[in-house]
Chimera marker file (.cmm) of the C-alpha trace (Angstrom):
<marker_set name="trace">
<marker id="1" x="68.160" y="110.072" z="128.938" r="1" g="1" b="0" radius="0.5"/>
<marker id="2" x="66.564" y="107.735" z="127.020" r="1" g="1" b="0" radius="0.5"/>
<marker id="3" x="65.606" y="108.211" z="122.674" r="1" g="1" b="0" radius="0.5"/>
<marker id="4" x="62.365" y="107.103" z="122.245" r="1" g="1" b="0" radius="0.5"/>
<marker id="5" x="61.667" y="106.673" z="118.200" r="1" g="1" b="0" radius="0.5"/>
<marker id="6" x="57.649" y="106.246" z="118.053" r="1" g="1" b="0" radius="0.5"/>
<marker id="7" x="56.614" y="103.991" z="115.052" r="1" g="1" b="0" radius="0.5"/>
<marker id="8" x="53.723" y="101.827" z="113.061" r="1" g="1" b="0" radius="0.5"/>
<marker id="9" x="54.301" y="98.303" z="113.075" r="1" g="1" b="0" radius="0.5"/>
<marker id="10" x="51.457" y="98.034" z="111.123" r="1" g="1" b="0" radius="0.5"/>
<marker id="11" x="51.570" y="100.592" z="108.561" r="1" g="1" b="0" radius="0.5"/>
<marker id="12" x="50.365" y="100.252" z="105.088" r="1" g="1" b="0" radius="0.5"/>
<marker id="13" x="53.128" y="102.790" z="103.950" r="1" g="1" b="0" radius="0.5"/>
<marker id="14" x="55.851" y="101.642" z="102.456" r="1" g="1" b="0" radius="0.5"/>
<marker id="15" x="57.599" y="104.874" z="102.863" r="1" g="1" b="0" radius="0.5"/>
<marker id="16" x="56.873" y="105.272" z="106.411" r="1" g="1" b="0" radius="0.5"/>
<marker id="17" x="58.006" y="101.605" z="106.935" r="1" g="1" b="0" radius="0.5"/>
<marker id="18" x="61.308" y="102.716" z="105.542" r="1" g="1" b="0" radius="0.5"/>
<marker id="19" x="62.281" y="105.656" z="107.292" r="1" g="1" b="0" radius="0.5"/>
<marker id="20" x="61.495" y="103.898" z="110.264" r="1" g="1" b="0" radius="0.5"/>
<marker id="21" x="64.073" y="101.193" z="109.026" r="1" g="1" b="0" radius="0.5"/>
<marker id="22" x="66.503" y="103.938" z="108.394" r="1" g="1" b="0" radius="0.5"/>
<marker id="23" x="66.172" y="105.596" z="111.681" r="1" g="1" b="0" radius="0.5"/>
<marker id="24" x="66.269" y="102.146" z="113.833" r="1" g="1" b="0" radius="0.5"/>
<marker id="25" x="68.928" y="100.621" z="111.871" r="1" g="1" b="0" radius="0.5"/>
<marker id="26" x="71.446" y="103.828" z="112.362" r="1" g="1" b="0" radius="0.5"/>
<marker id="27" x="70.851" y="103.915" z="116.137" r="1" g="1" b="0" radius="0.5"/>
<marker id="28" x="71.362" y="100.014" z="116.627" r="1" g="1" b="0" radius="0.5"/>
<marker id="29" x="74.368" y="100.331" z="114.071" r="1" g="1" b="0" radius="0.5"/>
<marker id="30" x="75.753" y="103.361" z="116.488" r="1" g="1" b="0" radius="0.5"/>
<marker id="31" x="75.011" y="101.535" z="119.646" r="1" g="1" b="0" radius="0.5"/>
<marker id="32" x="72.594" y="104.633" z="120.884" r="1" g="1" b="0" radius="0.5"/>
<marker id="33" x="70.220" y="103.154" z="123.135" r="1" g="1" b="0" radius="0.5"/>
<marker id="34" x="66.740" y="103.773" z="122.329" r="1" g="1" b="0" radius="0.5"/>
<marker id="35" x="63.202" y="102.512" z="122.796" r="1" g="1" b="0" radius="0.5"/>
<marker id="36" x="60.541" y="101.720" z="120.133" r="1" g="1" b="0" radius="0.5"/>
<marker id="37" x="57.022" y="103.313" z="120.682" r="1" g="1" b="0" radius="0.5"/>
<marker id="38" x="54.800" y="101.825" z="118.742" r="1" g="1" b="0" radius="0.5"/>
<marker id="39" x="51.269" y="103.933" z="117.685" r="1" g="1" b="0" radius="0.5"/>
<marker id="40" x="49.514" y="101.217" z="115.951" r="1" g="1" b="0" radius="0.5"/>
<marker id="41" x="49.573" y="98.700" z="119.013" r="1" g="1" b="0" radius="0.5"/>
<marker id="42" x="49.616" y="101.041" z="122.232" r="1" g="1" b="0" radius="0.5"/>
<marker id="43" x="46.934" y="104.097" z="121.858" r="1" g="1" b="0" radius="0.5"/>
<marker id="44" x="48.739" y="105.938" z="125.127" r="1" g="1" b="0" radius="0.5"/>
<marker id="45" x="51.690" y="106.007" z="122.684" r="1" g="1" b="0" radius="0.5"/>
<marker id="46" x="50.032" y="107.463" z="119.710" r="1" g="1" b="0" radius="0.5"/>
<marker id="47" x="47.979" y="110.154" z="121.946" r="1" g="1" b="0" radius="0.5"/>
<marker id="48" x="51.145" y="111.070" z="123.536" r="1" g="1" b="0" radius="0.5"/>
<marker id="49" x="53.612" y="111.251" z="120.533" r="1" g="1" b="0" radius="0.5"/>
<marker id="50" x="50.523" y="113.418" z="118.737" r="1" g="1" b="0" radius="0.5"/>
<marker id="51" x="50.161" y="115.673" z="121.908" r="1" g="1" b="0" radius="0.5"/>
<marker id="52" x="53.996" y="116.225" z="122.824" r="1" g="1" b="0" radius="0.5"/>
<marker id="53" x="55.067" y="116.774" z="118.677" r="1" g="1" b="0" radius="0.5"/>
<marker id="54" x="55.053" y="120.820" z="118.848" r="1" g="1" b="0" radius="0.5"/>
<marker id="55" x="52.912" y="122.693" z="117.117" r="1" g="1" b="0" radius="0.5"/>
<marker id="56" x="55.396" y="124.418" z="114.674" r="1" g="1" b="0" radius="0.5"/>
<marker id="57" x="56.921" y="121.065" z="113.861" r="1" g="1" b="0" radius="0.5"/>
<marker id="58" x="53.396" y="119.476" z="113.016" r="1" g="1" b="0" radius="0.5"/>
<marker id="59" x="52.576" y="118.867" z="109.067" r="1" g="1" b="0" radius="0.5"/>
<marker id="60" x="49.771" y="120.843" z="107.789" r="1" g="1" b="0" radius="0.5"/>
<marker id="61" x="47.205" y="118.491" z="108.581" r="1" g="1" b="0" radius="0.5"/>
<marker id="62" x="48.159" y="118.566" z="112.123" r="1" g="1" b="0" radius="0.5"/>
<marker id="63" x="48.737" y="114.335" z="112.689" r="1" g="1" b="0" radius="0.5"/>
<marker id="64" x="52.640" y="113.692" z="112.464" r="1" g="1" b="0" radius="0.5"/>
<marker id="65" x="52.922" y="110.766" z="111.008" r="1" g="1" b="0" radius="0.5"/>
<marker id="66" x="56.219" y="108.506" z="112.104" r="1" g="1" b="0" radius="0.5"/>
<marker id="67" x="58.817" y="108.160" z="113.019" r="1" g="1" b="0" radius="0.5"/>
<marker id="68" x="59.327" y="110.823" z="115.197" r="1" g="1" b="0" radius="0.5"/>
<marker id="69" x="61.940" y="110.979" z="117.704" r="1" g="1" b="0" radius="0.5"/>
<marker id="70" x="62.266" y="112.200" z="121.386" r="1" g="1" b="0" radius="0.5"/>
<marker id="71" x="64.885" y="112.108" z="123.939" r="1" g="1" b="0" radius="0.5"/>
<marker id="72" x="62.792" y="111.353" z="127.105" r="1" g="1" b="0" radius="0.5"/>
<marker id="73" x="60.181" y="114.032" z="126.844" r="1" g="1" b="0" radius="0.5"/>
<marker id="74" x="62.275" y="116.512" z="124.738" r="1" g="1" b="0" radius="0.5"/>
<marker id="75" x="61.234" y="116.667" z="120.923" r="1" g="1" b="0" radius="0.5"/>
<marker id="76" x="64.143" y="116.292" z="118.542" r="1" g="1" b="0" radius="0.5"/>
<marker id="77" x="62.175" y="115.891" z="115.310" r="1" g="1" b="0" radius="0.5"/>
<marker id="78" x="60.602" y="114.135" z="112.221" r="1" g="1" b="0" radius="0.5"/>
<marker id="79" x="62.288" y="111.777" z="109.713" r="1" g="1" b="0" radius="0.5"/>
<marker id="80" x="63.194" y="114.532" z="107.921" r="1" g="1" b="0" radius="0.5"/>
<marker id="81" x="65.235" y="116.316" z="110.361" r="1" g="1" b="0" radius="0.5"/>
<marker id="82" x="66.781" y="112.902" z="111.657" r="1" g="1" b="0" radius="0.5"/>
<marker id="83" x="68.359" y="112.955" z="107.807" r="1" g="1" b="0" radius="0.5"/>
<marker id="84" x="69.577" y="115.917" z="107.587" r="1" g="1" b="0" radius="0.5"/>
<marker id="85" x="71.510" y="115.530" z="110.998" r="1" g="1" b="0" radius="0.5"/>
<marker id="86" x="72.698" y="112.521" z="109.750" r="1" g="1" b="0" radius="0.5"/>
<marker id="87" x="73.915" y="114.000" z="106.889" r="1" g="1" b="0" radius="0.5"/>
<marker id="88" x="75.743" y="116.797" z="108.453" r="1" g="1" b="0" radius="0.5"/>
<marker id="89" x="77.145" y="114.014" z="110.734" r="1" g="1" b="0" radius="0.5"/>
<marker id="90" x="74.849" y="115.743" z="113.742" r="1" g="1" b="0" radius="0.5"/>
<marker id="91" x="72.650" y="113.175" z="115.076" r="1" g="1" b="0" radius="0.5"/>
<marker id="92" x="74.014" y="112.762" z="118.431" r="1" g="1" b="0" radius="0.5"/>
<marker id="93" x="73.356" y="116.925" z="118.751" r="1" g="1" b="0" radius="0.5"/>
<marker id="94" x="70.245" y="116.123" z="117.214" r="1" g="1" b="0" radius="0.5"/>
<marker id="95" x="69.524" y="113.708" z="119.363" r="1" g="1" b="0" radius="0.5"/>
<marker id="96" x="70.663" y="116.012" z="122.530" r="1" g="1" b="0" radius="0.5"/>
<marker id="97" x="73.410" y="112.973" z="123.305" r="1" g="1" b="0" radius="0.5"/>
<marker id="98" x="76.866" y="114.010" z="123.811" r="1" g="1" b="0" radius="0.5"/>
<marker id="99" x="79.002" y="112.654" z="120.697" r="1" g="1" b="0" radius="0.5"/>
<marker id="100" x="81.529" y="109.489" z="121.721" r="1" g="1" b="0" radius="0.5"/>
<marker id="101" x="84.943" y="110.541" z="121.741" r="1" g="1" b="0" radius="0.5"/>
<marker id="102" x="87.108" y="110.516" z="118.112" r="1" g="1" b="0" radius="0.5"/>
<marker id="103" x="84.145" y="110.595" z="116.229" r="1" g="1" b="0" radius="0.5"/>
<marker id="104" x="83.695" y="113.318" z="113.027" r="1" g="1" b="0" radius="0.5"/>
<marker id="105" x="80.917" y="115.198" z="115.351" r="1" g="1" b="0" radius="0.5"/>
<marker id="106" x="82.740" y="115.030" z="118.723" r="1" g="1" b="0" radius="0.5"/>
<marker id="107" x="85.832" y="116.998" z="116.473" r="1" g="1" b="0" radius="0.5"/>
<marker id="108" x="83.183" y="119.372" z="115.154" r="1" g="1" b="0" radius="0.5"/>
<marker id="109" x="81.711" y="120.091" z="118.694" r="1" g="1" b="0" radius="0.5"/>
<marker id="110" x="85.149" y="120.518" z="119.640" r="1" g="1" b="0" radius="0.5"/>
<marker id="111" x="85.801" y="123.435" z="117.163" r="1" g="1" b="0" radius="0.5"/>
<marker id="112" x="82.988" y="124.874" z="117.156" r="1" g="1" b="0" radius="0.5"/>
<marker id="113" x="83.703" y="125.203" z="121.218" r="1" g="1" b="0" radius="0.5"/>
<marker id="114" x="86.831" y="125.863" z="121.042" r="1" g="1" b="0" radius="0.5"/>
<marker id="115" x="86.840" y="128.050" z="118.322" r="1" g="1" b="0" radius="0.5"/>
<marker id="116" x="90.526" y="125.817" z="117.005" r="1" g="1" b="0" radius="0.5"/>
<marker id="117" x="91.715" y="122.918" z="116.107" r="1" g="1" b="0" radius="0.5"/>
<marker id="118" x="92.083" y="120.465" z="118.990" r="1" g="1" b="0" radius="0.5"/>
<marker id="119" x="95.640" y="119.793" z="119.936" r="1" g="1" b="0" radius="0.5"/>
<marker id="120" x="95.447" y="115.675" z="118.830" r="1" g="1" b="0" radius="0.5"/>
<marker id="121" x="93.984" y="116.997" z="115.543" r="1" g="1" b="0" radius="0.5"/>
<marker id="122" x="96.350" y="119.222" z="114.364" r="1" g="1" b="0" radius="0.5"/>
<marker id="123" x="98.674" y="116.311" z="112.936" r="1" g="1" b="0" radius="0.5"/>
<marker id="124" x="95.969" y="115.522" z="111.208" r="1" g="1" b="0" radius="0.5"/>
<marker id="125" x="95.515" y="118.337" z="109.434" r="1" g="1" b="0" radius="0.5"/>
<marker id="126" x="99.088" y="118.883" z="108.306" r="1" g="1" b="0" radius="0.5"/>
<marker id="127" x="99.074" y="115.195" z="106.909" r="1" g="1" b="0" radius="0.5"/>
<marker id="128" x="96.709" y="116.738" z="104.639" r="1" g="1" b="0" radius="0.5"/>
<marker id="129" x="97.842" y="119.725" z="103.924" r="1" g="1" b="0" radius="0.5"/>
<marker id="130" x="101.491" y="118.219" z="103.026" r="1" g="1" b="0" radius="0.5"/>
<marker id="131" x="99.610" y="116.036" z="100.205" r="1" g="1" b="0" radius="0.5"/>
<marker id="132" x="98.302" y="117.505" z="96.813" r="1" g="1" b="0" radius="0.5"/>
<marker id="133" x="95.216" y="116.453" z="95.928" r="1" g="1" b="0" radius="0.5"/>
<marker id="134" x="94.063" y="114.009" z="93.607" r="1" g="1" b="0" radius="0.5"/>
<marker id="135" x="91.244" y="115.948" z="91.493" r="1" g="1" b="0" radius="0.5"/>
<marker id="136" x="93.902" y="118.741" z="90.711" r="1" g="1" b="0" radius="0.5"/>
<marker id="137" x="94.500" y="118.014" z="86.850" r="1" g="1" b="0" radius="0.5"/>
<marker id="138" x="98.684" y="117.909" z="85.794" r="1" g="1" b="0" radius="0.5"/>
<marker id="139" x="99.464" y="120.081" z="83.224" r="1" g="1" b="0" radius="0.5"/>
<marker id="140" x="100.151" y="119.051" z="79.516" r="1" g="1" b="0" radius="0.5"/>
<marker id="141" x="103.743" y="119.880" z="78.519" r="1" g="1" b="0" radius="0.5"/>
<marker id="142" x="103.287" y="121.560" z="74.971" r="1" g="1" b="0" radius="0.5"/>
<marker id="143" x="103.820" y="118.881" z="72.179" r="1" g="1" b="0" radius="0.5"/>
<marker id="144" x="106.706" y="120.129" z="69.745" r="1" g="1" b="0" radius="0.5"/>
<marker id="145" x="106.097" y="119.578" z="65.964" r="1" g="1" b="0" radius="0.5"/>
<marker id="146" x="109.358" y="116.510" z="66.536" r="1" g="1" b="0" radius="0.5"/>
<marker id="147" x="107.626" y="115.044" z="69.249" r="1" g="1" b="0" radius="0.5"/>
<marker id="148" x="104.330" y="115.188" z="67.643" r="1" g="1" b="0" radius="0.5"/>
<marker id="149" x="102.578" y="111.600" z="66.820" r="1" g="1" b="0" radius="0.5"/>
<marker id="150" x="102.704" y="110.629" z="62.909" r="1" g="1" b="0" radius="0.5"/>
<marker id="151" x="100.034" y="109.079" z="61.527" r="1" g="1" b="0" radius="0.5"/>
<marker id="152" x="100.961" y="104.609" z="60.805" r="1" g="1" b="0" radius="0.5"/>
<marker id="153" x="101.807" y="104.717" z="57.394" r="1" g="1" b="0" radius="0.5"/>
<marker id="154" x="100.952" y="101.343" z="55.418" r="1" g="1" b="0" radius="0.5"/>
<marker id="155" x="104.532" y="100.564" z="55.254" r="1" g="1" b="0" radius="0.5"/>
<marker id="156" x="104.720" y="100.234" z="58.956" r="1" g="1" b="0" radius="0.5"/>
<marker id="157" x="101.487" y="98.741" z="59.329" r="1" g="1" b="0" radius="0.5"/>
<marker id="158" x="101.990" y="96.259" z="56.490" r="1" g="1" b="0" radius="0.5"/>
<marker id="159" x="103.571" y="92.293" z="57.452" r="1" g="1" b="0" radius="0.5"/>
<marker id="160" x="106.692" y="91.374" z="55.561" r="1" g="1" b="0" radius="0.5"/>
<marker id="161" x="106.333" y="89.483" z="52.641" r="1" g="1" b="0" radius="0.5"/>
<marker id="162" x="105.965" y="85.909" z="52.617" r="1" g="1" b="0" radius="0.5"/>
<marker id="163" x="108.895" y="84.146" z="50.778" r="1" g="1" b="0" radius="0.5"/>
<marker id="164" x="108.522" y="81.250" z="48.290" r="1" g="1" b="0" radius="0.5"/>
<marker id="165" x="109.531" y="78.604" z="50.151" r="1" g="1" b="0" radius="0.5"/>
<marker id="166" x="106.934" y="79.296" z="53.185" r="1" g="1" b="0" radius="0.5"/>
<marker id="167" x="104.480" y="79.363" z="50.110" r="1" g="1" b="0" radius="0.5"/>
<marker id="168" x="105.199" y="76.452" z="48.839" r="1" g="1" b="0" radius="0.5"/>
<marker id="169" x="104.934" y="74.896" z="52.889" r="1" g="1" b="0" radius="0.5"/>
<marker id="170" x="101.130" y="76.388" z="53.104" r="1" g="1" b="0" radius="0.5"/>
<marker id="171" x="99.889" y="75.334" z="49.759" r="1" g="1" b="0" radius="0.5"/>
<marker id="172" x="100.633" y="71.362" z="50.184" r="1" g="1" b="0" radius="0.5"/>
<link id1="1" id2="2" r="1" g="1" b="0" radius="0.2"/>
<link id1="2" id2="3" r="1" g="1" b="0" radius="0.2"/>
<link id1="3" id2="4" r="1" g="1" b="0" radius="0.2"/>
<link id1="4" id2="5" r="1" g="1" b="0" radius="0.2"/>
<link id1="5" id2="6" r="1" g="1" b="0" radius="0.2"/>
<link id1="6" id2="7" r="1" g="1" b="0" radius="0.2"/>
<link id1="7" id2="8" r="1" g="1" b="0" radius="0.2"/>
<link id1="8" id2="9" r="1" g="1" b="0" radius="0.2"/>
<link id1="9" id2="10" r="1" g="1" b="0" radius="0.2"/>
<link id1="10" id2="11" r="1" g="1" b="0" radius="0.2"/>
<link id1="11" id2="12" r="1" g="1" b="0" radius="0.2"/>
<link id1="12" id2="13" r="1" g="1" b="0" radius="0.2"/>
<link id1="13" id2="14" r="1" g="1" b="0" radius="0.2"/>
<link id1="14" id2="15" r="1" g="1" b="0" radius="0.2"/>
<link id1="15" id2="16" r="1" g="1" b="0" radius="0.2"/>
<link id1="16" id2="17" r="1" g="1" b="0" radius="0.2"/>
<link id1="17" id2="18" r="1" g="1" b="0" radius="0.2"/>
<link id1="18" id2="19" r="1" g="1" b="0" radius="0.2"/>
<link id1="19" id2="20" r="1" g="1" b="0" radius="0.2"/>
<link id1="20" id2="21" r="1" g="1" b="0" radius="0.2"/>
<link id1="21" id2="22" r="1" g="1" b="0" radius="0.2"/>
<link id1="22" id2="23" r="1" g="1" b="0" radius="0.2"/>
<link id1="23" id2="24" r="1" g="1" b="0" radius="0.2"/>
<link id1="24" id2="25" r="1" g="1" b="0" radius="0.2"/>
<link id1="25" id2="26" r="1" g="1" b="0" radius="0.2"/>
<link id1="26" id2="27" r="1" g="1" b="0" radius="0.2"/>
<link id1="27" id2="28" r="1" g="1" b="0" radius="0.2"/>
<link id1="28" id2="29" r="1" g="1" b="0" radius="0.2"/>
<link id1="29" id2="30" r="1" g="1" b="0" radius="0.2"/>
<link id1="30" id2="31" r="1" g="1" b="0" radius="0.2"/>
<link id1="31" id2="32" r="1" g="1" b="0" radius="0.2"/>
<link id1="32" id2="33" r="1" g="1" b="0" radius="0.2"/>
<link id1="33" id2="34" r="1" g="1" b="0" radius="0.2"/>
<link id1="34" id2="35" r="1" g="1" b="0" radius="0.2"/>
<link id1="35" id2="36" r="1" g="1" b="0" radius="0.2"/>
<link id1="36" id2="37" r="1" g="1" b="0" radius="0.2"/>
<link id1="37" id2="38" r="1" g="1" b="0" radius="0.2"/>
<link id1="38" id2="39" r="1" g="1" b="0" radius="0.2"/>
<link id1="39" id2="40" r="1" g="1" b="0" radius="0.2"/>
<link id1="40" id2="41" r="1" g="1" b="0" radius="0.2"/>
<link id1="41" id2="42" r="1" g="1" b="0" radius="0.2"/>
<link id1="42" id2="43" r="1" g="1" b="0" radius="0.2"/>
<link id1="43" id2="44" r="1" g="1" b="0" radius="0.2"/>
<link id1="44" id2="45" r="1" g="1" b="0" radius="0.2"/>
<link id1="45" id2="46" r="1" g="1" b="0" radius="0.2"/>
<link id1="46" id2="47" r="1" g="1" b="0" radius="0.2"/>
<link id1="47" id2="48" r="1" g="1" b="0" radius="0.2"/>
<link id1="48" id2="49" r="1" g="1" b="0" radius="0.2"/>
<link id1="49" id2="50" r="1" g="1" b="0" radius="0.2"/>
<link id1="50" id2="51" r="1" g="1" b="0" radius="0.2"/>
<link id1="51" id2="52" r="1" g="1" b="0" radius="0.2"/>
<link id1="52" id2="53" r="1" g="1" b="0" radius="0.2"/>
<link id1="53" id2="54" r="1" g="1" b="0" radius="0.2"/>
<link id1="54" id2="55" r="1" g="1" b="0" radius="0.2"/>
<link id1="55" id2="56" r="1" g="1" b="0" radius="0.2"/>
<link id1="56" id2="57" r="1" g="1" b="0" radius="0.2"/>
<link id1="57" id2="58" r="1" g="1" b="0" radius="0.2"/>
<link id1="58" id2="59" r="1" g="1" b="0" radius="0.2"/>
<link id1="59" id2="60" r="1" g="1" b="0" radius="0.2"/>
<link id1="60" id2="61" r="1" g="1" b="0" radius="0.2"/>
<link id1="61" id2="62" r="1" g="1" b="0" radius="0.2"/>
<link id1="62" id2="63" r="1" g="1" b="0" radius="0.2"/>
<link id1="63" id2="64" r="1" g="1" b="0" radius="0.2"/>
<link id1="64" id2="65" r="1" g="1" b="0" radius="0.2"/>
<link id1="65" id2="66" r="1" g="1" b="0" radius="0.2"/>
<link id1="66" id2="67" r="1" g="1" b="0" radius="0.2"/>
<link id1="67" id2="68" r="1" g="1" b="0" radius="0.2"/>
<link id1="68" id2="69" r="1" g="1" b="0" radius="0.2"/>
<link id1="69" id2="70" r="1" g="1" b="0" radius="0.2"/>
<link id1="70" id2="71" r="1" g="1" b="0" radius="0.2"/>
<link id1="71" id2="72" r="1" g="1" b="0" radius="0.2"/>
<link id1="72" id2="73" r="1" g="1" b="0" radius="0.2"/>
<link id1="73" id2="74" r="1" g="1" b="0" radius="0.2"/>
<link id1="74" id2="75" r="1" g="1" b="0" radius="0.2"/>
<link id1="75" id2="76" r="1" g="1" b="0" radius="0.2"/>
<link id1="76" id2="77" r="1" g="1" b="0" radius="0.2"/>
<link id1="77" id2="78" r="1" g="1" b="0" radius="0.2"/>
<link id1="78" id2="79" r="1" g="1" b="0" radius="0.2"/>
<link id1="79" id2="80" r="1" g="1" b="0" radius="0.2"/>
<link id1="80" id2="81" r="1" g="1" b="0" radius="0.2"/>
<link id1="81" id2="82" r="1" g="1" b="0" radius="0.2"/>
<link id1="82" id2="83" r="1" g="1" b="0" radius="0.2"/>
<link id1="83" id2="84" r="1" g="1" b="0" radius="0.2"/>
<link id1="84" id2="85" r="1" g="1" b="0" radius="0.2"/>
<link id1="85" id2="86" r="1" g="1" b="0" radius="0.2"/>
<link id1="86" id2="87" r="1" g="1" b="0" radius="0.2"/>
<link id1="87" id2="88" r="1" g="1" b="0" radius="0.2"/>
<link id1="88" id2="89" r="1" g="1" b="0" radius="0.2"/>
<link id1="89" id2="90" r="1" g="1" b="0" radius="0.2"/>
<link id1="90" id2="91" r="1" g="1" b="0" radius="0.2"/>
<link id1="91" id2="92" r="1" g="1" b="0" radius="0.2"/>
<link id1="92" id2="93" r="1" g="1" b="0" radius="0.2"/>
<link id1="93" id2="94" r="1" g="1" b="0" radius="0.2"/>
<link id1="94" id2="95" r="1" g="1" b="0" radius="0.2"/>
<link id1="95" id2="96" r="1" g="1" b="0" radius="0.2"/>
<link id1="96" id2="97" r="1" g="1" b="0" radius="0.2"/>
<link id1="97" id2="98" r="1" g="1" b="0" radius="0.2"/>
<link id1="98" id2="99" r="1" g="1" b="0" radius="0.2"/>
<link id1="99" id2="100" r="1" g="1" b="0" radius="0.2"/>
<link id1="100" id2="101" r="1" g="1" b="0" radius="0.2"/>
<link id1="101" id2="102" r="1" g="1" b="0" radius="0.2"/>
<link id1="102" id2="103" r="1" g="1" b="0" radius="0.2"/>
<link id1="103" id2="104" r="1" g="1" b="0" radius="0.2"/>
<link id1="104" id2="105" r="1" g="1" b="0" radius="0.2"/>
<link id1="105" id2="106" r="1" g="1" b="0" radius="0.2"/>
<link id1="106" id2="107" r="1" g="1" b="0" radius="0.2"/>
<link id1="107" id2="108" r="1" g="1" b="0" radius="0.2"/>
<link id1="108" id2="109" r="1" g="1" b="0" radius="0.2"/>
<link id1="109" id2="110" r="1" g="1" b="0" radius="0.2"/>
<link id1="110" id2="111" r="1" g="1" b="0" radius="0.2"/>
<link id1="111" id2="112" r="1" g="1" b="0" radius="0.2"/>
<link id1="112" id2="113" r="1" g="1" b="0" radius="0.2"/>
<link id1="113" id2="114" r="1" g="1" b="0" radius="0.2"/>
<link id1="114" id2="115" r="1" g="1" b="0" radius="0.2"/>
<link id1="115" id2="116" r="1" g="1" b="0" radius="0.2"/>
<link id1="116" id2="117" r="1" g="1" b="0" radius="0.2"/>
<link id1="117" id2="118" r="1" g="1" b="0" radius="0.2"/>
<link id1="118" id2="119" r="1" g="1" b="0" radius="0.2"/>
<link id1="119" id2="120" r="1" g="1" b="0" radius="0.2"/>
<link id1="120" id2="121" r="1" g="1" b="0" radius="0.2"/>
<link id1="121" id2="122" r="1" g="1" b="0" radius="0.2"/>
<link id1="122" id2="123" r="1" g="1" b="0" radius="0.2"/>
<link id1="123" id2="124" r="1" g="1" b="0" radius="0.2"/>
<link id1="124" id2="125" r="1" g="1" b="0" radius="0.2"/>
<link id1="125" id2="126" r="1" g="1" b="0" radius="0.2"/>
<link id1="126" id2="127" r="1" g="1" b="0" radius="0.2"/>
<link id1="127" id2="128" r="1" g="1" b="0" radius="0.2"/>
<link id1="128" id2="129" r="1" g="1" b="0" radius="0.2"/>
<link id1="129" id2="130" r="1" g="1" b="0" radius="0.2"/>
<link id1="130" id2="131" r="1" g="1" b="0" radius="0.2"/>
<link id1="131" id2="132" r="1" g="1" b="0" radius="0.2"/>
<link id1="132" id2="133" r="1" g="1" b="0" radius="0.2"/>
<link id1="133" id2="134" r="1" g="1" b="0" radius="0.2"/>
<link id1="134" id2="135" r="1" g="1" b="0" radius="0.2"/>
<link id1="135" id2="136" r="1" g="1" b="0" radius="0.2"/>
<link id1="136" id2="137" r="1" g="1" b="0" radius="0.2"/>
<link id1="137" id2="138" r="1" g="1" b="0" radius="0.2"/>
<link id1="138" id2="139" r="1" g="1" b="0" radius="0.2"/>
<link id1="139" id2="140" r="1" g="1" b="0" radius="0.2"/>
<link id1="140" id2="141" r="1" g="1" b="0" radius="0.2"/>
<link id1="141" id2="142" r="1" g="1" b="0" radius="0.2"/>
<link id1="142" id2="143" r="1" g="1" b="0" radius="0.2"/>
<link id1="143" id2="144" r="1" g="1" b="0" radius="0.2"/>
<link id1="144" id2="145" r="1" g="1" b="0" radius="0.2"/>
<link id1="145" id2="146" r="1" g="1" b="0" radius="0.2"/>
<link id1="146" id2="147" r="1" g="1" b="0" radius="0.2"/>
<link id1="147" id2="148" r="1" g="1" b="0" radius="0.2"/>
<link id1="148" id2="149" r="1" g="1" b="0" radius="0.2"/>
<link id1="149" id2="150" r="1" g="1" b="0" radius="0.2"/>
<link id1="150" id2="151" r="1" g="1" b="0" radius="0.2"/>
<link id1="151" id2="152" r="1" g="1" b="0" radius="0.2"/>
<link id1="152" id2="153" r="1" g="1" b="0" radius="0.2"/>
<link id1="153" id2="154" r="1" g="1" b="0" radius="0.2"/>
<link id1="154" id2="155" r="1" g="1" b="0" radius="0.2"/>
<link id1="155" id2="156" r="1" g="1" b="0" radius="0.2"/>
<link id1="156" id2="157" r="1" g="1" b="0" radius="0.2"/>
<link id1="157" id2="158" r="1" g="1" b="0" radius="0.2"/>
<link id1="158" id2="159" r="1" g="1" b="0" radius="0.2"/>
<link id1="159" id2="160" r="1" g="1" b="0" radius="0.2"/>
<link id1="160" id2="161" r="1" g="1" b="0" radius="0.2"/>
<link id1="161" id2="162" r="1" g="1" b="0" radius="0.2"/>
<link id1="162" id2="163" r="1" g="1" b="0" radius="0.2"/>
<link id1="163" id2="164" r="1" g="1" b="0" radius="0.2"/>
<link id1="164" id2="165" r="1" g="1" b="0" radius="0.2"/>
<link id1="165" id2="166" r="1" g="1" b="0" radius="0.2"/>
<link id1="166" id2="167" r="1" g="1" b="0" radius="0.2"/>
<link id1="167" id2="168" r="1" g="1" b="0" radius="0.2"/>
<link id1="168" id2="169" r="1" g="1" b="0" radius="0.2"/>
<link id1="169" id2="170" r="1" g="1" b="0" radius="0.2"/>
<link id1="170" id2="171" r="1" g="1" b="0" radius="0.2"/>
<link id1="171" id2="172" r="1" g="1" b="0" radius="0.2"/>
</marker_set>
């Protein structure tokens, strides 16, 4: 199965031009294999990405614009959806790939078909557990009236005097 990521390499959209960056650069970053398609320099390309984008996914004036991403011949989706997986760390579900192993969405697939905890996960878990967590705020012991701050009075704040022999040293 190949991902196949149709996109305009000569698009006047600066927005187009980078969610295409985002979607390329996260595959090459993962190592997923993938092909560019490009619309703007192959017209098979654009009449097939058009024709094989389904209906329900297509915007309201009908022309998807790209990226838009395919594994083989199966639609995955539209920038938009490619996010939102990414997000939820789901692109390689997204993308109809199988997740590598020890990655966030490989444990999640694992749960979710297991219904538990995988075995090499659970020591994990109590690691956490065991720790408290950082946001929790510590309690304030109550300030008694002894232990209460008092304000510097000028007597504390104040030097001591100067005597008159280190006067008479800064005058000459």
């Amino acid at each position: 199965m190949v991902v196949k990521v149709f996109i305009a390499s000569q698009s006047g959209s600066t927005a187009i031009k980078k969610k295409q960056q985002d979607v390329l650069g996260f595959l090459e970053a993962n190592k997923i294999d993938f092909k560019e398609m490009d619309i703007a320099a192959n017209e098979g390309n654009r009449k097939w990405m058009r024709e094989n984008v389904p209906g329900e996914k297509r915007p309201q004036n009908g022309i998807p614009l790209p990226p838009q991403i395919f594994n083989d011949e199966l639609y995955c989706g539209d920038y938009d959806a490619f996010f939102n997986a990414k997000e939820d760390h789901g692109v390689y579900a997204f993308l109809g790939l199988a997740p590598p192993p020890g990655s966030k969405e490989a444990h999640q697939a694992a749960i979710i078909q297991n219904g538990e905890v995988p075995e090499s996960d659970k020591g994990d878990l109590a690691k956490e557990e065991e720790q408290p967590e950082s946001e929790e705020k510590e309690e304030a012991e109550p300030v008694t009236e002894d232990e209460e701050e008092q304000p510097v009075t000028e007597e504390e704040d104040e030097e001591e005097p100067v005597t008159e022999d280190e006067d008479e040293v800064d005058e000459s």
